[in-house]
N, C-alpha and C positions, 0 to 999 in steps of 0.2 A: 114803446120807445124807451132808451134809457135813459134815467137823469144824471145830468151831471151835475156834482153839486160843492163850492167850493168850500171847506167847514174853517171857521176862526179858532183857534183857541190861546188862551193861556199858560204858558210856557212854563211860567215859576223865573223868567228871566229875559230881558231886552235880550232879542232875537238879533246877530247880524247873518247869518248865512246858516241856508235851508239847500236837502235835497232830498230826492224821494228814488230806491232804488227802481232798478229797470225791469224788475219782474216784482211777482207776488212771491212771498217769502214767507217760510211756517212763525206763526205769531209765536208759537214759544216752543223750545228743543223738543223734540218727538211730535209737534202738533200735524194733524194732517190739514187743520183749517191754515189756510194762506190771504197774505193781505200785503200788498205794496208797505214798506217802513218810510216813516219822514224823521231825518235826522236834521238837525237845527244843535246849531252851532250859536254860543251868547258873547254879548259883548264884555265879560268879566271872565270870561274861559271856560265857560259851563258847557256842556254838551252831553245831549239828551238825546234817544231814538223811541219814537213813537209807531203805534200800530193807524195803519191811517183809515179805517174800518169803526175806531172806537177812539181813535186819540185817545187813549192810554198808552202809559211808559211802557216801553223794553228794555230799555238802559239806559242808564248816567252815569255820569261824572265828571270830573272838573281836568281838563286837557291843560292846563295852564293857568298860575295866579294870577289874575289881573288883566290878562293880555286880551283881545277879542280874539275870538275865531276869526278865520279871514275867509275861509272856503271850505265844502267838506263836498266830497264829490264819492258815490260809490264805483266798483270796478266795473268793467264791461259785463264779467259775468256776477255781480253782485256776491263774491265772494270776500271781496274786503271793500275797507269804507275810509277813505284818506281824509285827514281834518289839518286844517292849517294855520297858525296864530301869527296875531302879531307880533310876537317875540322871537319868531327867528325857527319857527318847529314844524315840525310834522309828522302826526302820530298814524299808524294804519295800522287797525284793527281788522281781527277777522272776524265777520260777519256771526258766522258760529263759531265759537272757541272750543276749546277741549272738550272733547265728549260733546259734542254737539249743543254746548250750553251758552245761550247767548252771545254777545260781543264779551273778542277779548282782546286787549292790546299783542300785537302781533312785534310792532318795532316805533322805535319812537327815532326820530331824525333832528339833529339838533347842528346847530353851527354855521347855520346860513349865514350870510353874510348882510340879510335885512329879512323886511318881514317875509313871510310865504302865504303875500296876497292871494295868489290863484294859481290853482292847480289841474291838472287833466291825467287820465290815464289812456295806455296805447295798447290797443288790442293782442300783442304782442307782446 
């Protein structure tokens, strides 16, 4: 039977908004080993993507001084990863950047006119 098993960890930073892509994804550029990513968005703008196999990092960085994450949702076919602050933004990364290396900011969206609480993406 298989276990399912739910693992805690230690972020390096107050956690507000988690999500975990829709497939299994190569842990790192050229890998053939795959593993679902959990990205976790922090309440000071931090944003991190984990292997969820090892919770070990695959990427960071800081999306915003100050602001909390509000929402980070991936795309239907987990090809990009949308993160959303309380300051008014919204950054979307692709999944694999150049040359197939990690996450890379793809485009950053700014001039909302409040925060960018929640977000969704359309199959289309």
């Amino acid at each position: 039977a298989e276990t399912k098993v739910l693992r805690c960890a230690d972020v390096g930073f107050p956690a507000s908004a988690v999500a975990c892509s829709n497939k299994a994804l190569a842990k790192t550029a050229g890998d053939d080993e795959r593993s679902h990513h959990i990205a976790v968005g922090g309440k000071n703008g931090e944003f991190a993507v984990f292997d969820e196999e090892t919770l070990r990092p695959i990427f960071s960085t800081v999306v915003s001084k100050g602001a909390s994450v509000e929402d980070v949702k991936y795309s239907p076919d987990d090809t990009r990863l949308a993160v959303s602050t309380r300051d008014s933004s919204l950054d979307i990364f692709l999944v694999r950047g150049r040359a197939g290396r990690g996450y890379a900011l793809q485009s950053k969206c700014e001039g909302h006119s409040a925060a960018v609480r929640h977000l969704d993406w359309s199959e289309d």
